[in-house]
N, C-alpha and C positions, 0 to 999 in steps of 0.2 A: 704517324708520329714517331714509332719506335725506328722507322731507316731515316728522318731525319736528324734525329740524334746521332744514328749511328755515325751516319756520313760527318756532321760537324764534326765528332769526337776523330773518327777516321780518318778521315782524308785533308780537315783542316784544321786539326791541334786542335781545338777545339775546349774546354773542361763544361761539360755539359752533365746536367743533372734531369734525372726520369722519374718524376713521382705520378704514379698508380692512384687515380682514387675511382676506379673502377671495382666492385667485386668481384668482377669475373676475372681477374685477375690477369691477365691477357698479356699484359708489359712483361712480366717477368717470366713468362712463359714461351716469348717468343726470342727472347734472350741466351734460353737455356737454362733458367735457374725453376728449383720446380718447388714453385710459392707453398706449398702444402709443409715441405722440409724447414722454412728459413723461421726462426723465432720473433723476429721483428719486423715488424708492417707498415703500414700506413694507417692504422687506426694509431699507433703511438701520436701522430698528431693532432688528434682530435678529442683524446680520451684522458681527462686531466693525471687523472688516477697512474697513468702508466709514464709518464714523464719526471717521474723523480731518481730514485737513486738505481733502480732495477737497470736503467740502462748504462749504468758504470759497471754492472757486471758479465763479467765475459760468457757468452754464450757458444751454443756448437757451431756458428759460425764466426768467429776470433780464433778458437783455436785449431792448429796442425795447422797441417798444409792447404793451400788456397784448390777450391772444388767450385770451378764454374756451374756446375749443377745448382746451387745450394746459396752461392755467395760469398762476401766478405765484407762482415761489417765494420766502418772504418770511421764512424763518428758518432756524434752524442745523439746528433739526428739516425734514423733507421735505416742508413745507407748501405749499400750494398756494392761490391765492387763489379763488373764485369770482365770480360775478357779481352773489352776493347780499353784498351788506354784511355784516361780522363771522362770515361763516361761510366756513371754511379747512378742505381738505381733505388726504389723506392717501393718497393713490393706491394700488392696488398692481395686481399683474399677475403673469402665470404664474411669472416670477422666486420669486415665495412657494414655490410649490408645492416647490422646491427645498431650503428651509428644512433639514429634515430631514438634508441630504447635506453643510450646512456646520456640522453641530453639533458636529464633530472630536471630539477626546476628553474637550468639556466633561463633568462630571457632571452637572448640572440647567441643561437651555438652558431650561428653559421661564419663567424669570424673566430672560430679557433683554429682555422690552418693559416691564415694570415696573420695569426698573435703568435701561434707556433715558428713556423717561419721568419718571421722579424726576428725574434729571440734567437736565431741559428750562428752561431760563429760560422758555421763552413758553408751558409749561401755564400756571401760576398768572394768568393773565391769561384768560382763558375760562369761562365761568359754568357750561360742557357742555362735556364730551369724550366721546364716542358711538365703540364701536367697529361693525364690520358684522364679526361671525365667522365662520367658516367653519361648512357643516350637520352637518360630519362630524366626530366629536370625535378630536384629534390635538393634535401640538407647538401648533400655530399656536394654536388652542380655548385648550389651557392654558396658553398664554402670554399670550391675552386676560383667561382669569378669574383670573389671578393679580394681572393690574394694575388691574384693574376693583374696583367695590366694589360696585355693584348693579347687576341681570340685570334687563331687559326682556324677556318672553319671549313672541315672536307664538304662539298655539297654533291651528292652522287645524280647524276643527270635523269632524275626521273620527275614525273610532274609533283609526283606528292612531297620530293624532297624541300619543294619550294615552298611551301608550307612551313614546314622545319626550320626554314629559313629567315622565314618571317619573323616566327616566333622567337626564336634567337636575337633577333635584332630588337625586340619588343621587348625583349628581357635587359639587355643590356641596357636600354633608354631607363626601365626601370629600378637598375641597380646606380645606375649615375643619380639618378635622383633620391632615391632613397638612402641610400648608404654614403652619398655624398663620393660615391666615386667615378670622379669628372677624367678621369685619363685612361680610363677602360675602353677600351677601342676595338673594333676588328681590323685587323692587320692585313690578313689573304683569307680570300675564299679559293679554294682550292676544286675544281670541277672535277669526280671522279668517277670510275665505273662508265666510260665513255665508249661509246658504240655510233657507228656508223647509219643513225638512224634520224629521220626526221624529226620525232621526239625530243632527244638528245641534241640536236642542234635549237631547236625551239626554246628548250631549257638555257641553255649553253648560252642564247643573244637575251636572255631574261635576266641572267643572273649578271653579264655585261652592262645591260641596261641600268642592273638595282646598282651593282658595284662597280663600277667605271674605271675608279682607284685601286681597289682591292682587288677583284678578280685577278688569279692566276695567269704567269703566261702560260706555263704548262698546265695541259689537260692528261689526267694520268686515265689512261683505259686499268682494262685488266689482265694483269700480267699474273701467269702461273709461281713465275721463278720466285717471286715475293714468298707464296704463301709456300711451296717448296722449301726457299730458306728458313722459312720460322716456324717449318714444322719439326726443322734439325735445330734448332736453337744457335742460328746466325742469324744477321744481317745479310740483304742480298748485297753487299760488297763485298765480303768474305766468301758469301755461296757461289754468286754469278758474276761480279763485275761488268761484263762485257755484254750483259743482258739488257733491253729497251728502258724494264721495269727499273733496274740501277741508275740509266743515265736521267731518266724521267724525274728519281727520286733526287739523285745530285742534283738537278737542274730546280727543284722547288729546295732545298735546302740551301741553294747559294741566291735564290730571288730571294729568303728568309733573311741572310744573311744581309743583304743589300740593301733589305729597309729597314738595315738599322736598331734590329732587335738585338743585339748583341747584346747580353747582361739586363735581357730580360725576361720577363716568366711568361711563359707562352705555353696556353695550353692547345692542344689541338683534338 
């Protein structure tokens, strides 16, 4: 998720927004900003208590000078600036994992990042809002596909992935129903971790079969230069351009592009 952002923001103007509802915090990590430093998270959206007037005041990341390591917060939401032009992130950190122990006696917390989000002046100004969810389905997961409206979904070419798979699309049918959200959709399945193997071909015409519409034209194997970039805190367009793993990355962010997700929340 974190190079197709990049690349929207990059290479096609793009204003693209990155929210984190991961604890491991990983978005803002591979970015270069070091989630442990920045004051403001992504539990601000969930956590009634910290959405009042604390975030009118200026924190260590508003003042001096602009420190890609760290951030720059630039809205009422918990935004963060990066170093690529119009793309703004959303940090989080093990504070998430906590979620669960501030839900008090609400009866459905899992629509406070969609009640959060509605209420934003500075969504409507962004062409992409991209969530990164967590793998393990809980609060946090369906508090993502509640506010979302279409599912990017990587499926890594193993047999057990399909599974995962399944289960994903079981979950969806049951949030259309239940929550009454009829336009929740998967968009692409995304085939990765691909290898030259019977297996992974096996897999590969299964997930064709399920998804006919959706599956990827790009199959992403595994490229070094990716996690080389985000271990320096870039994008592989700034680290390698000229690398498989970039063109591979371009090439699923402008099929993205094409179907029309523009000025929608996509988590992947």
């Amino acid at each position: 998720m974190a190079s197709l952002a990049a690349y929207l923001a990059l290479e096609r103007g793009r204003r693209v927004l990155a929210i984190d509802m991961d604890p491991q915090g990983q978005l803002g990590k591979v970015f270069g900003i070091e989630t442990k430093r920045t004051r403001r998270s992504a539990i601000e959206l969930l956590v009634d208590s910290t959405l009042g007037d604390p975030l009118d005041r200026p924190g260590p990341e508003q003042s001096g000078p602009f420190d890609p390591s760290r951030g720059e917060s630039v809205g009422k939401l918990p935004l963060l600036k990066t170093r690529i032009p119009g793309l703004h992130l959303v940090v989080a950190n093990k504070s998430l994992a906590l979620f669960p122990a501030w839900e008090g006696g609400e009866v459905d917390p899992t629509a406070r990042l969609e009640s959060a989000l509605r209420q934003a002046p500075e969504l409507p100004g962004y062409d992409f809002v991209f969530f990164d969810a967590p793998p393990s389905f809980g609060p946090l997961t369906l508090n993502v596909l509640r506010a979302a409206e279409e599912l990017v979904v990587p499926v890594p070419l193993t047999y057990l992935a399909l599974d995962g798979c399944a289960e994903l699309t079981r979950s969806v049918q049951t949030l259309r129903m239940r929550y009454g959200h009829s336009s929740l959709r998967i968009t692409m399945v995304v085939p990765t971790f691909y290898r030259r193997t019977r297996l992974a071909h096996e897999v590969l015409d299964r997930l064709k079969a399920r998804f006919p519409k959706e599956i990827a034209h790009t199959v992403v194997g595994f490229h070094v230069k990716i996690d080389e970039a985000q271990s320096r805190g870039l994008s592989i367009f700034e680290y390698a351009p000229g690398d498989r793993g970039a063109r591979a990355m371009a090439a699923l962010a402008e099929e993205l592009e094409l179907r029309g997700t523009a000025g929608g929340e996509v988590p992947a």
